[in-house]
PDB file of N, CA, C, O and CB in Angstrom:
ATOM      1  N   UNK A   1      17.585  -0.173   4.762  1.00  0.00           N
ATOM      2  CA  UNK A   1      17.470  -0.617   3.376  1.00  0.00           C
ATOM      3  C   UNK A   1      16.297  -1.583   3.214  1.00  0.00           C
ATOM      4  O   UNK A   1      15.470  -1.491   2.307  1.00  0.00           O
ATOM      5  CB  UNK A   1      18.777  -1.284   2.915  1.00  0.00           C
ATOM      6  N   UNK A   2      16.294  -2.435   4.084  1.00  0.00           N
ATOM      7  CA  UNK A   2      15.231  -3.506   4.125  1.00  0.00           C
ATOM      8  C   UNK A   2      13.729  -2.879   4.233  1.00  0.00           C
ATOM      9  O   UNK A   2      12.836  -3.398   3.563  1.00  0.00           O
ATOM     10  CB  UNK A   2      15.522  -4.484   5.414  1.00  0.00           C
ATOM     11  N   UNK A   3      13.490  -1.930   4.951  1.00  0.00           N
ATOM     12  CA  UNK A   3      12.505  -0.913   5.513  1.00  0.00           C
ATOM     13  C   UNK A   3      11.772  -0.214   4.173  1.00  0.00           C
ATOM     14  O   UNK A   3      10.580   0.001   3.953  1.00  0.00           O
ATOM     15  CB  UNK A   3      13.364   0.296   6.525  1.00  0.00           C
ATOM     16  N   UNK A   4      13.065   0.076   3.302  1.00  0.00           N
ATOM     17  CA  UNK A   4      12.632   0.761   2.009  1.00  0.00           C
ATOM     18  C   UNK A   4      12.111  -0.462   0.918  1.00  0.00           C
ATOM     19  O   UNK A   4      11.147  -0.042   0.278  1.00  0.00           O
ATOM     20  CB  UNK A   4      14.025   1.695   1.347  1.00  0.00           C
ATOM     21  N   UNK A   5      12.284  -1.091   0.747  1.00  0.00           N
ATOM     22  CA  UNK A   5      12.333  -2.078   0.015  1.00  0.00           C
ATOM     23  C   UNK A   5      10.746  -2.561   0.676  1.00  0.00           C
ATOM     24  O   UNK A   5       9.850  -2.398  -0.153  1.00  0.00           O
ATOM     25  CB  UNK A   5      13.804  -3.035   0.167  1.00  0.00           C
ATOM     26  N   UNK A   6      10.406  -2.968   1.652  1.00  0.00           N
ATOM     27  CA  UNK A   6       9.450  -3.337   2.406  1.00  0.00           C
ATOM     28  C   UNK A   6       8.243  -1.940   1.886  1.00  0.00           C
ATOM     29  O   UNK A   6       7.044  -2.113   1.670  1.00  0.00           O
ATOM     30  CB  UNK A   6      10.060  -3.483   4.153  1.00  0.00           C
ATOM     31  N   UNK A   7       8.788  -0.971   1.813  1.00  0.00           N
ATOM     32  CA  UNK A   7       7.368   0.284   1.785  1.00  0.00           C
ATOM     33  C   UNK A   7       7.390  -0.269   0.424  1.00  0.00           C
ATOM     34  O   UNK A   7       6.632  -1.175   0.076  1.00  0.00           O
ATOM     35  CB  UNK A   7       7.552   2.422   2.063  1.00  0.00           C
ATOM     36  N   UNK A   8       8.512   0.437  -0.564  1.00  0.00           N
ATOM     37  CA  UNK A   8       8.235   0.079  -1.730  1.00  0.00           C
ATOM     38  C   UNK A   8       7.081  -1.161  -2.626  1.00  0.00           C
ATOM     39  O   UNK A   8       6.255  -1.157  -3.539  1.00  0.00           O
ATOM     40  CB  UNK A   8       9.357  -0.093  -1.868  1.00  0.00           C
ATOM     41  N   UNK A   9       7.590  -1.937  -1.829  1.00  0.00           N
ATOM     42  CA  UNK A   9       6.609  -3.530  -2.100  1.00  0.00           C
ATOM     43  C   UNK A   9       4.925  -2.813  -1.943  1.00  0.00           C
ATOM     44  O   UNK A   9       4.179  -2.718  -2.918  1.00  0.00           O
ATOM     45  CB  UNK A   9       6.995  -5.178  -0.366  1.00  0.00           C
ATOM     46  N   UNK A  10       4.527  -2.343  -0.498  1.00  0.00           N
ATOM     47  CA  UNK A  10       3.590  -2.108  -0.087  1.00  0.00           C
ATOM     48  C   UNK A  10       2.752  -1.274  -0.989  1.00  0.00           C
ATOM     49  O   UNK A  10       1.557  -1.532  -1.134  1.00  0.00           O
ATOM     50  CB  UNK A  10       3.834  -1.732   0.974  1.00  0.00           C
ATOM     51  N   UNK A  11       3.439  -0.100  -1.715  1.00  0.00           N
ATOM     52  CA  UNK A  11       3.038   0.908  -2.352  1.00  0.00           C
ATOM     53  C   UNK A  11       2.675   0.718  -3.662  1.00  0.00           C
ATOM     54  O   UNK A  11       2.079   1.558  -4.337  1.00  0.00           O
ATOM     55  CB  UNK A  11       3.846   1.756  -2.262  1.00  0.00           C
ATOM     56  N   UNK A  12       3.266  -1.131  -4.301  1.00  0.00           N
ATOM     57  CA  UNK A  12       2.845  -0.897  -5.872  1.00  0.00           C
ATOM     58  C   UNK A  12       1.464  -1.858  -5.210  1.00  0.00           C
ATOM     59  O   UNK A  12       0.332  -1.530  -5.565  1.00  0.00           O
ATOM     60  CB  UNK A  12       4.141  -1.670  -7.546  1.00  0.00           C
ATOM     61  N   UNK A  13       1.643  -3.011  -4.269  1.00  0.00           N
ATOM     62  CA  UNK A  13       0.480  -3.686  -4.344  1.00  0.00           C
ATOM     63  C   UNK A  13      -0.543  -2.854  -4.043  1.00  0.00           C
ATOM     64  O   UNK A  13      -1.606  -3.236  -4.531  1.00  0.00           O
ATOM     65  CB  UNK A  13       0.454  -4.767  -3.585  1.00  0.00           C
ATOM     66  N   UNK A  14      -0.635  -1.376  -3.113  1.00  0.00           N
ATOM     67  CA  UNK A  14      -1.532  -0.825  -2.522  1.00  0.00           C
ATOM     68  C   UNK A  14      -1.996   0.115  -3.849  1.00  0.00           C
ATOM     69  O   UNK A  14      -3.151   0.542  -3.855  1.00  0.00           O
ATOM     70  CB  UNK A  14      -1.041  -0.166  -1.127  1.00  0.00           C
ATOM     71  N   UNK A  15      -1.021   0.458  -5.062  1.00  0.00           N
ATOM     72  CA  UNK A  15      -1.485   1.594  -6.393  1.00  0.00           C
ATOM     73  C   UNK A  15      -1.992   0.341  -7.239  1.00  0.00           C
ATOM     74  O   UNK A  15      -2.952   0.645  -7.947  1.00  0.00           O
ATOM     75  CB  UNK A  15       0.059   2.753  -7.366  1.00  0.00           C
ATOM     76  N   UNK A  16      -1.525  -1.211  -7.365  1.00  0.00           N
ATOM     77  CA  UNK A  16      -2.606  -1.881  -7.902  1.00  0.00           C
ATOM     78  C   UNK A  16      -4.001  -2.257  -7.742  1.00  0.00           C
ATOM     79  O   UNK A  16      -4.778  -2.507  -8.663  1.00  0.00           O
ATOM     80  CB  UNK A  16      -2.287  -2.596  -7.986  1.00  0.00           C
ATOM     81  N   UNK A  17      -4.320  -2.284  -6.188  1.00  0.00           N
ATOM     82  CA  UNK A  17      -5.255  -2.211  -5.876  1.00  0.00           C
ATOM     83  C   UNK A  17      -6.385  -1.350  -5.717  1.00  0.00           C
ATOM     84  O   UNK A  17      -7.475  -1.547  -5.178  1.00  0.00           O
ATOM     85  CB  UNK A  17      -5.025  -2.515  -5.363  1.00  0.00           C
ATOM     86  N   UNK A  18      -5.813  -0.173  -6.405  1.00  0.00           N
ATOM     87  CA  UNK A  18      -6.294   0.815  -6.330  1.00  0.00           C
ATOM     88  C   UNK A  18      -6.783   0.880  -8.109  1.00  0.00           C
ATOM     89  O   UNK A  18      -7.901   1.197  -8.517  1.00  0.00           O
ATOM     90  CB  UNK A  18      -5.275   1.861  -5.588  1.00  0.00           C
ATOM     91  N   UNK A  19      -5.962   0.606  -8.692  1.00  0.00           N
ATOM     92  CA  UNK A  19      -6.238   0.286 -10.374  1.00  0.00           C
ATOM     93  C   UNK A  19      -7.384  -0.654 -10.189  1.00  0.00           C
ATOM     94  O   UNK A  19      -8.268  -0.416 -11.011  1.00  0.00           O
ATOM     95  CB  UNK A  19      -4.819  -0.541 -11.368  1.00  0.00           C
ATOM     96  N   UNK A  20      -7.651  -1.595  -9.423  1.00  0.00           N
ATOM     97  CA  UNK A  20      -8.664  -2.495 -10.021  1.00  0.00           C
ATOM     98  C   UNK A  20      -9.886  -1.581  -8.989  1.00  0.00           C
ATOM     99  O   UNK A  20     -10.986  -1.590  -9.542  1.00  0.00           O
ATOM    100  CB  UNK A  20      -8.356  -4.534  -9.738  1.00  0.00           C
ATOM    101  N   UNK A  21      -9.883  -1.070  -8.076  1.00  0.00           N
ATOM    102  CA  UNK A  21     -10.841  -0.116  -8.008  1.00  0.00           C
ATOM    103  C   UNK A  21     -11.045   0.828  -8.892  1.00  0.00           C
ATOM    104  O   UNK A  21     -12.109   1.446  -8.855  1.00  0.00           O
ATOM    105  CB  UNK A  21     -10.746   0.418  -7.077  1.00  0.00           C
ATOM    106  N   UNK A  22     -10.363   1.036  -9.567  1.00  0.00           N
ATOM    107  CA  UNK A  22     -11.082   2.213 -10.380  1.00  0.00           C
ATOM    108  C   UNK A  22     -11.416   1.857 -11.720  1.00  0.00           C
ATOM    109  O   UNK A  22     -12.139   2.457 -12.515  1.00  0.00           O
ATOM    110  CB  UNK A  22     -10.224   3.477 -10.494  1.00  0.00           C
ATOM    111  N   UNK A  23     -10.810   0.840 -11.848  1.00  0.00           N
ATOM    112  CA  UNK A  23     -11.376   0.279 -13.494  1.00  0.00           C
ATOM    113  C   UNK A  23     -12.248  -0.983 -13.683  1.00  0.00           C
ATOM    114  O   UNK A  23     -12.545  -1.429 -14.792  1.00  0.00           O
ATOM    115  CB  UNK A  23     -10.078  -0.130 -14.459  1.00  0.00           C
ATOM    116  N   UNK A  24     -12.780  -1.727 -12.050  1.00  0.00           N
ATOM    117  CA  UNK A  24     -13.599  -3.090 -11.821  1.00  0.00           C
ATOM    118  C   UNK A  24     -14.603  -2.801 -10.805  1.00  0.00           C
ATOM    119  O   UNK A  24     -15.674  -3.392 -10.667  1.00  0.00           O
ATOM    120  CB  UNK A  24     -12.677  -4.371 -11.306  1.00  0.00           C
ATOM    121  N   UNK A  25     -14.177  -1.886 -10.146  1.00  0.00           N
ATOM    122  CA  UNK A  25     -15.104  -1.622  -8.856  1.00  0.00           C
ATOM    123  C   UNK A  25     -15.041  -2.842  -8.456  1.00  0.00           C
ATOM    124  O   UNK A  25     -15.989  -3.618  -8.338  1.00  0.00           O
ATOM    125  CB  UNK A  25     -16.643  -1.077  -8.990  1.00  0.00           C
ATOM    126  N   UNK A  26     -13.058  -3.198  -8.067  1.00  0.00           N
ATOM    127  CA  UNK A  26     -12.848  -4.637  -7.240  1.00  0.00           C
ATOM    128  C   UNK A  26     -11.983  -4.158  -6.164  1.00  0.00           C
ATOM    129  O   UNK A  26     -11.401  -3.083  -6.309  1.00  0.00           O
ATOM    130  CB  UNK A  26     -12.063  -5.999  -8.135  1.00  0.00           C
ATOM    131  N   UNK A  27     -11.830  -4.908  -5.007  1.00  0.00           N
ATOM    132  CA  UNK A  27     -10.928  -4.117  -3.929  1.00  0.00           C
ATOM    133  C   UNK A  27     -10.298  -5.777  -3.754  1.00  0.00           C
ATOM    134  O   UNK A  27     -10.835  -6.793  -3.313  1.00  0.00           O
ATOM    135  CB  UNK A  27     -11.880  -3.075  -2.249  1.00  0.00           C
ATOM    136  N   UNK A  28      -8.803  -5.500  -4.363  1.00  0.00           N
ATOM    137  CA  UNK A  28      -8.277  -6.846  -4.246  1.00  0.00           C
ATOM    138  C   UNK A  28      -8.244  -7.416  -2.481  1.00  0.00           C
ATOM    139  O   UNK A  28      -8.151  -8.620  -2.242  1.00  0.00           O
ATOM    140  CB  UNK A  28      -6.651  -6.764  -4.985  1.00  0.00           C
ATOM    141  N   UNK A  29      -8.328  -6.436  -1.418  1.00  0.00           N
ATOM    142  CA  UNK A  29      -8.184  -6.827  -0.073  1.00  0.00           C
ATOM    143  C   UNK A  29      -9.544  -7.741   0.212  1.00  0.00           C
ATOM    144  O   UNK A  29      -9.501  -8.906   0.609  1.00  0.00           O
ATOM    145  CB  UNK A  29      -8.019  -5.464   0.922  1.00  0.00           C
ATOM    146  N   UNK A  30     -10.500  -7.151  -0.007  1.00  0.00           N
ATOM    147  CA  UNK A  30     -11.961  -7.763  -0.068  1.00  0.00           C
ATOM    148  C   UNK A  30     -11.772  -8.879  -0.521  1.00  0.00           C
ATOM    149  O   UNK A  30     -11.834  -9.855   0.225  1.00  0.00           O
ATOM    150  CB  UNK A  30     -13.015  -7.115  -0.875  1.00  0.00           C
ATOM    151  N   UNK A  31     -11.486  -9.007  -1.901  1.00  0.00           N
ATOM    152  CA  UNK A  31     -11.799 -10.155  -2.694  1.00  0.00           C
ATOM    153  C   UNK A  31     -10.928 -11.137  -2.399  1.00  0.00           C
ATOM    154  O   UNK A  31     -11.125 -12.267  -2.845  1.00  0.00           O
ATOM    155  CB  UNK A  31     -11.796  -9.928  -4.067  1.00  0.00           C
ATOM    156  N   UNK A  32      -9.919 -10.877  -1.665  1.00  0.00           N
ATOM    157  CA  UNK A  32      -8.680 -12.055  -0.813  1.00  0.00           C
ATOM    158  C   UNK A  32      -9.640 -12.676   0.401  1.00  0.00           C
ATOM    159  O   UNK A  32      -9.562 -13.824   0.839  1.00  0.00           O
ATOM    160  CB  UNK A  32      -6.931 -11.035   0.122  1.00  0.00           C
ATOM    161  N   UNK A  33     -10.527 -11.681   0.819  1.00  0.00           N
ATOM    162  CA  UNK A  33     -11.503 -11.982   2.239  1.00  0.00           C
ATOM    163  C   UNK A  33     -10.753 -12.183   2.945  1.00  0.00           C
ATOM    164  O   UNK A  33     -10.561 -13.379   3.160  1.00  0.00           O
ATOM    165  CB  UNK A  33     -12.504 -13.067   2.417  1.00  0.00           C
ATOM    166  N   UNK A  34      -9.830 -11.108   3.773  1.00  0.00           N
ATOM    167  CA  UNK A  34      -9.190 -11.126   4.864  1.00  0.00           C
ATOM    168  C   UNK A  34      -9.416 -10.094   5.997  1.00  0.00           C
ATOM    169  O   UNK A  34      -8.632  -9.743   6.879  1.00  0.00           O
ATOM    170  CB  UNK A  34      -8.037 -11.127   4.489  1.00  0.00           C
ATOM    171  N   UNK A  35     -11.262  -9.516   5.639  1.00  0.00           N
ATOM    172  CA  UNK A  35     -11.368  -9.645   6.947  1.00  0.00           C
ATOM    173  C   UNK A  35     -11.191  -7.568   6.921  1.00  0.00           C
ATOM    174  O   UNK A  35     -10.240  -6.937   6.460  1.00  0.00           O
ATOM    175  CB  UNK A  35      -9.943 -10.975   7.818  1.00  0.00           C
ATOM    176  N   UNK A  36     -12.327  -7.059   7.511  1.00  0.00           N
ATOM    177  CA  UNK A  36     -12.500  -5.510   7.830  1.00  0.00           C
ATOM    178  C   UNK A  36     -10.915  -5.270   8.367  1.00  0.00           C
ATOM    179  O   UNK A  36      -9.947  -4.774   7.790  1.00  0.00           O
ATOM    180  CB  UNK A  36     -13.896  -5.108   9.177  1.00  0.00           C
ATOM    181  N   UNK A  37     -11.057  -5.793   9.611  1.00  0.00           N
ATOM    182  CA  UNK A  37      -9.852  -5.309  10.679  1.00  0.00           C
ATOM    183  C   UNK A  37      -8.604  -5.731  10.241  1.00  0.00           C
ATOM    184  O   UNK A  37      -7.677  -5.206  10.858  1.00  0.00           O
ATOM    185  CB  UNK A  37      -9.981  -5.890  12.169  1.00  0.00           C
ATOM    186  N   UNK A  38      -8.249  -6.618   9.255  1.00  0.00           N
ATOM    187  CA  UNK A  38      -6.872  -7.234   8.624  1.00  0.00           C
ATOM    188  C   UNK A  38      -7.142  -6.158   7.128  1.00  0.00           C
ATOM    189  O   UNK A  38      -6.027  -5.883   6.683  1.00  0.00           O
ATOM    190  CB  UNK A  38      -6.878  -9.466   8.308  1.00  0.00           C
ATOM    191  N   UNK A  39      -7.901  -5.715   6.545  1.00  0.00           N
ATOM    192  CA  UNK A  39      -8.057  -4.683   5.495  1.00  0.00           C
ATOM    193  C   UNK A  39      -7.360  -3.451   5.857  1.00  0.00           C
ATOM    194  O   UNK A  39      -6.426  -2.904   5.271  1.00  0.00           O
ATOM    195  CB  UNK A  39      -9.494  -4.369   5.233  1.00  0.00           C
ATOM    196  N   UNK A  40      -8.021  -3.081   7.007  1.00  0.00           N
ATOM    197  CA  UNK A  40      -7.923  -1.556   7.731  1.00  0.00           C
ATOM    198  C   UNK A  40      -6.301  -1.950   7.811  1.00  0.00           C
ATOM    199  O   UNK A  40      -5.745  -1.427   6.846  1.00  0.00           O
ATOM    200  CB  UNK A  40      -8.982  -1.158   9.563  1.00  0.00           C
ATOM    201  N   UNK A  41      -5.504  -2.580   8.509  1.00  0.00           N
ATOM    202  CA  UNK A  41      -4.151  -2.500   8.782  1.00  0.00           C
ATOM    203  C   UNK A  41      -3.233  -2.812   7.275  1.00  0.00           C
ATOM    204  O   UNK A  41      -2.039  -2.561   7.113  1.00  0.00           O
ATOM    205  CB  UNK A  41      -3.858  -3.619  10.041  1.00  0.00           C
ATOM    206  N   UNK A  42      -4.006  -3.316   6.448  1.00  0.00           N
ATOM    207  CA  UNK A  42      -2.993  -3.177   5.423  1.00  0.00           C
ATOM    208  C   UNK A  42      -2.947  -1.598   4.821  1.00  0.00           C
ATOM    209  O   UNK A  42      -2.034  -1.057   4.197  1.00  0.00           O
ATOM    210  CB  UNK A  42      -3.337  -4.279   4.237  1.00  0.00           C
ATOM    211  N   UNK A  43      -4.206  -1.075   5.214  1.00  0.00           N
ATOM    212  CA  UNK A  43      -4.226   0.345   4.303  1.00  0.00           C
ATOM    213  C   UNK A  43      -3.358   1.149   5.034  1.00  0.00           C
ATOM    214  O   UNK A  43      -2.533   1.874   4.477  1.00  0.00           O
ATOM    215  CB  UNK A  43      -5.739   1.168   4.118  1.00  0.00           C
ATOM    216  N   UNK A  44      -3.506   1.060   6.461  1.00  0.00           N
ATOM    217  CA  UNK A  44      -2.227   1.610   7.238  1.00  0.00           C
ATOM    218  C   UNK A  44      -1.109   1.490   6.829  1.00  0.00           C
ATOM    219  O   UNK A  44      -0.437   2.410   6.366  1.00  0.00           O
ATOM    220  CB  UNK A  44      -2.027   1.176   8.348  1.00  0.00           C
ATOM    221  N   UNK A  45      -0.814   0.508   6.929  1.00  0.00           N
ATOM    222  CA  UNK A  45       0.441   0.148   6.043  1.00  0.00           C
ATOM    223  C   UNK A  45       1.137   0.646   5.160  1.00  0.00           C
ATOM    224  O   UNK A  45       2.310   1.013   5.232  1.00  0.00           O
ATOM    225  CB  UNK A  45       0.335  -0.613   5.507  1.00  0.00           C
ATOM    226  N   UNK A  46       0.219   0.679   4.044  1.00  0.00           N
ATOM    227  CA  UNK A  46       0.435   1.525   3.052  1.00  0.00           C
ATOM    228  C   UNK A  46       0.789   2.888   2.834  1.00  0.00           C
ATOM    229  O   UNK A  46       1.730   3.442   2.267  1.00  0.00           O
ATOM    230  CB  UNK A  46      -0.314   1.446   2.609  1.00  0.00           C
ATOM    231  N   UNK A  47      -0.487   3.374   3.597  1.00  0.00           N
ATOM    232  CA  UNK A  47      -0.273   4.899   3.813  1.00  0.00           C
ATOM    233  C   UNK A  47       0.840   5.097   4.637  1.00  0.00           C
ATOM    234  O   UNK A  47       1.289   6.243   4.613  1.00  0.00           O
ATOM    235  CB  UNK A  47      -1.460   5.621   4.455  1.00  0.00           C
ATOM    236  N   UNK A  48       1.514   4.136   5.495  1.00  0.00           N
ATOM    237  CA  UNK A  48       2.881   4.788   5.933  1.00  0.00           C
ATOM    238  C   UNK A  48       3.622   4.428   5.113  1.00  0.00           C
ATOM    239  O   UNK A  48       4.654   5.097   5.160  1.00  0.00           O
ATOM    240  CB  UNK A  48       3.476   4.511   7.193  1.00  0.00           C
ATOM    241  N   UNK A  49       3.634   3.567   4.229  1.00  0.00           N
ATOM    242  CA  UNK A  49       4.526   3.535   3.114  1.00  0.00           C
ATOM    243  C   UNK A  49       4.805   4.498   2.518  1.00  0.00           C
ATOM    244  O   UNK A  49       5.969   4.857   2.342  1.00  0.00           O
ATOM    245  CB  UNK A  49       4.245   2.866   2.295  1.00  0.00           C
ATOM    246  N   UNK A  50       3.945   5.017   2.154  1.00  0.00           N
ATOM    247  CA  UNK A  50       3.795   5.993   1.163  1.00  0.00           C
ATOM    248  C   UNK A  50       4.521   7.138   2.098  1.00  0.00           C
ATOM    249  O   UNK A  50       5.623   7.435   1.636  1.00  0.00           O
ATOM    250  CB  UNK A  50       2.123   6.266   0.607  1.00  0.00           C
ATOM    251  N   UNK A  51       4.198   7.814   3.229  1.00  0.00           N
ATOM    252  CA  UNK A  51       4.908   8.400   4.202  1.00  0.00           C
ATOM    253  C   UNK A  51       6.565   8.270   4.070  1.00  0.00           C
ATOM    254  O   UNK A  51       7.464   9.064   3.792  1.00  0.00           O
ATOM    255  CB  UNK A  51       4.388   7.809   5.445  1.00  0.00           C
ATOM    256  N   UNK A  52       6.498   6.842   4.417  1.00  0.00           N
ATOM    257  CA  UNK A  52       8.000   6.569   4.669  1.00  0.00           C
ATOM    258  C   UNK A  52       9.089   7.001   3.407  1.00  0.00           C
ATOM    259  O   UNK A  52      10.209   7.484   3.571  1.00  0.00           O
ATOM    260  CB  UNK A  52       8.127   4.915   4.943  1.00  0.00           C
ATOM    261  N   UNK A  53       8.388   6.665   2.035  1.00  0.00           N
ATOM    262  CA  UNK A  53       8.899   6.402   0.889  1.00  0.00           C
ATOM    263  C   UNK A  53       9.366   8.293   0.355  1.00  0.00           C
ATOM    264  O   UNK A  53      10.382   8.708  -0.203  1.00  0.00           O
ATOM    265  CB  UNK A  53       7.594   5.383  -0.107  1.00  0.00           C
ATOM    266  N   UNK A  54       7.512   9.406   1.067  1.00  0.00           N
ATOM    267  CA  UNK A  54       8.103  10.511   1.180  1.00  0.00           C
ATOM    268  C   UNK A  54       8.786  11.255   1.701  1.00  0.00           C
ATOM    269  O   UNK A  54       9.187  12.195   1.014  1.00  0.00           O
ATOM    270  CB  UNK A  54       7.781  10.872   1.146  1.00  0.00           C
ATOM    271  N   UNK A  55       9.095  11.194   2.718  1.00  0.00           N
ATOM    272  CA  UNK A  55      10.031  12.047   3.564  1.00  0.00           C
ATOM    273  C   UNK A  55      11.231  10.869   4.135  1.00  0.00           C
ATOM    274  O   UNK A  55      12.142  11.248   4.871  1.00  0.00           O
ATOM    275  CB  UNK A  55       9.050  12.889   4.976  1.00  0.00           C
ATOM    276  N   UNK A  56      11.124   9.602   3.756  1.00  0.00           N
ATOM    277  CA  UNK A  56      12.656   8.640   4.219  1.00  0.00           C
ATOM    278  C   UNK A  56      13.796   8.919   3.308  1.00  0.00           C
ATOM    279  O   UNK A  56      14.923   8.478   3.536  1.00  0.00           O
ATOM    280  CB  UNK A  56      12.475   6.823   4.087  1.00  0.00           C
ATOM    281  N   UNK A  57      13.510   9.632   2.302  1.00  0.00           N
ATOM    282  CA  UNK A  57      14.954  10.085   1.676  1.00  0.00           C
ATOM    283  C   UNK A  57      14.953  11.023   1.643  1.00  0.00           C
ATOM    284  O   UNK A  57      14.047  11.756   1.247  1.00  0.00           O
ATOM    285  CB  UNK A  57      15.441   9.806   0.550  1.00  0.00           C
ATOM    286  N   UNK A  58      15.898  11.280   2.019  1.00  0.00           N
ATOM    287  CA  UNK A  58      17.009  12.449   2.176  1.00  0.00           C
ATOM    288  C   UNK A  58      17.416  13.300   0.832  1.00  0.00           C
ATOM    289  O   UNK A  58      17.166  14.477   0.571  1.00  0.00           O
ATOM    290  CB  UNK A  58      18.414  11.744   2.716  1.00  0.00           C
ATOM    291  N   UNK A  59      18.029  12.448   0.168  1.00  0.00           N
ATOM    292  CA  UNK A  59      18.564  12.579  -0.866  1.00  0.00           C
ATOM    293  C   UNK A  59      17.945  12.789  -2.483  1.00  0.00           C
ATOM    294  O   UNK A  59      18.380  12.842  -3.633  1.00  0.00           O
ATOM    295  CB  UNK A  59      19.199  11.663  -0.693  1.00  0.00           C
ATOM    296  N   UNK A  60      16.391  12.885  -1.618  1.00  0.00           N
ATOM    297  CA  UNK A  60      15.458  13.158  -3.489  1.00  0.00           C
ATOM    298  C   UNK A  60      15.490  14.383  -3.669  1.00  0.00           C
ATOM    299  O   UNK A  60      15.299  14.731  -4.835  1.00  0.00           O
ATOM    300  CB  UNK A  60      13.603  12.784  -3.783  1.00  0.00           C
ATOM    301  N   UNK A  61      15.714  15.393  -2.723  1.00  0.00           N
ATOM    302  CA  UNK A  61      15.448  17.131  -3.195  1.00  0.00           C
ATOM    303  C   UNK A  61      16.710  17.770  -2.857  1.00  0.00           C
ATOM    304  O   UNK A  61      16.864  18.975  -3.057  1.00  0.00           O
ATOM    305  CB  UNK A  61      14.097  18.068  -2.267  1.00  0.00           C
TER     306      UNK A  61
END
């Protein structure tokens, strides 16, 4: 439960950040300045979020 809740989180900050790329040409990770190699692992992150969030339930189809 905690796991889901945890992607979930990951997935709106990672689709907001993605809004201000496409409407500022801003990358909120950049503009925090945390760093190439601390960037790269949040996008990981994400993208397993997004993973997790698709195929961790069972119960959507």
């Amino acid at each position: 439960m905690k796991l889901s809740k945890l992607t979930w989180w990951l997935l709106i900050i990672g689709g907001l950040n993605w809004l201000l790329v496409g409407l500022f040409s801003r990358d909120l990770i950049d503009m925090l300045g945390l760093g190439m190699t601390v960037g790269r692992i949040v996008y990981v992150l994400v993208g397993l979020s997004a993973l997790h969030q698709l195929f961790g339930k069972k119960s959507m189809m």
